[in-house]
C-alpha positions as MATLAB code, in Angstrom:
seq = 'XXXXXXXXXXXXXXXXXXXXXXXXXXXXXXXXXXXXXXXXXXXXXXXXXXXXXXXXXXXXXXXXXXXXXXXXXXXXXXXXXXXXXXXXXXXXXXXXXXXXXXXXXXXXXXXXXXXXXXXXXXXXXXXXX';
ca = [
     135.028  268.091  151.592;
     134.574  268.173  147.603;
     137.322  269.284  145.355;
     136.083  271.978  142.862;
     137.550  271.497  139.418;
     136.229  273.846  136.330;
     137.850  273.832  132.868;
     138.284  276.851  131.566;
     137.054  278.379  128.395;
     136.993  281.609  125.946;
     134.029  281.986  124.574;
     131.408  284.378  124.175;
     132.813  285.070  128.146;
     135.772  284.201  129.411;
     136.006  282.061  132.532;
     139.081  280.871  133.963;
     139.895  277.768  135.178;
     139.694  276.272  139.070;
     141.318  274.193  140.860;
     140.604  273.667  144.451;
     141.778  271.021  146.084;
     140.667  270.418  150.023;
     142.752  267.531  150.834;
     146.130  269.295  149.691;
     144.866  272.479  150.765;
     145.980  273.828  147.164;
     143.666  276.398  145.105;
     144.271  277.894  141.497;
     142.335  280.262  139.380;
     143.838  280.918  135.948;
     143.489  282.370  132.833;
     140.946  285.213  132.147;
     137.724  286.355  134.420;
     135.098  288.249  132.499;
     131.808  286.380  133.166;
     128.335  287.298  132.737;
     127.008  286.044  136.101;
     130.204  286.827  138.375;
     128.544  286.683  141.525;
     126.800  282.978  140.305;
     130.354  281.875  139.295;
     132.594  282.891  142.631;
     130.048  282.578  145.223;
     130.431  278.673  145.494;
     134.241  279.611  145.218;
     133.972  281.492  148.310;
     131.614  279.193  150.200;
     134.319  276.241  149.905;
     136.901  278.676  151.093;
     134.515  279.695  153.889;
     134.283  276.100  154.901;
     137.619  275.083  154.415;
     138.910  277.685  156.842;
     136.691  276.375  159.615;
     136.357  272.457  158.718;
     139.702  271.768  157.369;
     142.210  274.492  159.287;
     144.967  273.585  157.317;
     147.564  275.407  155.340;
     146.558  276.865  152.396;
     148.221  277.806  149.168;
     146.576  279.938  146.775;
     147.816  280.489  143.410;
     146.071  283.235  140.964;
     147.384  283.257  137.018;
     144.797  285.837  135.918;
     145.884  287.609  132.955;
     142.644  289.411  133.307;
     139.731  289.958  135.208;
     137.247  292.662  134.426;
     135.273  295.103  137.668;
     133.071  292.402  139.074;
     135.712  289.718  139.337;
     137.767  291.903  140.972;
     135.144  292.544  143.516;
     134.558  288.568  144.137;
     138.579  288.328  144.374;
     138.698  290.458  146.994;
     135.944  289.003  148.816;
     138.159  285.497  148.551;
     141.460  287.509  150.152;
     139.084  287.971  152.975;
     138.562  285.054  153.955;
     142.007  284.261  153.517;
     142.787  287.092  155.678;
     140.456  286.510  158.385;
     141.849  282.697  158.417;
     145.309  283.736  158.690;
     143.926  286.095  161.657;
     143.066  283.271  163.187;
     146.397  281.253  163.613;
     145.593  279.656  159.553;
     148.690  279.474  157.378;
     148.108  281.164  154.311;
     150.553  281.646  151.370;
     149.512  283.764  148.405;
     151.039  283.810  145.407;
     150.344  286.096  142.200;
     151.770  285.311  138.697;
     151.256  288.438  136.021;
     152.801  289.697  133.317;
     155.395  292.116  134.634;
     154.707  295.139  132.098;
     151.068  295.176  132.725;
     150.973  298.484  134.937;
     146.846  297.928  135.578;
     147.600  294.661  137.285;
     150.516  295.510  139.386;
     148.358  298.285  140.184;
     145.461  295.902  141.196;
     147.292  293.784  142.792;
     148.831  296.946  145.533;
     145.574  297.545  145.947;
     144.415  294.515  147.307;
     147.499  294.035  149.472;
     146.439  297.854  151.248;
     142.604  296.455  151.201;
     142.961  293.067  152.902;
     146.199  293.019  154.711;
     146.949  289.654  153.264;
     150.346  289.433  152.128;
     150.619  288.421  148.205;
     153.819  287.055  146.528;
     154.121  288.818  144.036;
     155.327  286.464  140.487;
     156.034  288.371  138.119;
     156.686  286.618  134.420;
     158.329  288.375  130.999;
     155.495  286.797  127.817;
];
């Protein structure tokens, strides 16, 4: 299985950075999601965490440092929790972790949301800028 690795970058879009990697069952998305093809972007995302779940079946740790992500990221983020969930329904180890800034309300808020939604427990980390 192929690590996925994409450099993140601020320009006329923002796109965050990715880091999954299959052999330490370790993923990371960071830094700011507000693309113009969302679905294009996360779908490959997704696919490797489809595959991983059912070729790899090993623990998983995934670690989001979004500072922002705009309606249709949020929509391809959930649709990563569940898979995550639906692994972890099946005996898969999952750990979740979530670092944001602690006085952004709209996160916190986001973040509830997709603990109620999915069922997947999410550490919350919260950090003072």
């Amino acid at each position: 299985m192929e690590n996925i690795y994409i450099e993140g970058s601020n320009d006329v879009y923002f796109v965050p950075t990715v880091n999954f990697d299959a052999e330490k069952g370790y993923c990371e998305i960071a830094g700011e999601s507000f693309l113009a093809e969302t679905v294009k972007f996360y779908s490959p995302l997704i696919n490797w965490l489809e595959d991983y779940t059912t070729q790899k079946l090993g623990p998983l740790e995934f670690v989001f440092k979004l500072s922002y992500f705009n309606t249709s990221s949020s929509k391809c983020i959930l649709d990563l929790l569940k898979v995550m969930k639906k692994y972890q329904d099946h005996g898969g180890k999952v750990q979740v972790y979530w670092h944001y800034d602690i006085d952004d309300a709209d996160m916190q808020d986001a973040l509830e949301d997709y603990i109620i939604d999915t069922g997947v427990s999410i550490e919350l980390m919260p950090i003072k800028d």
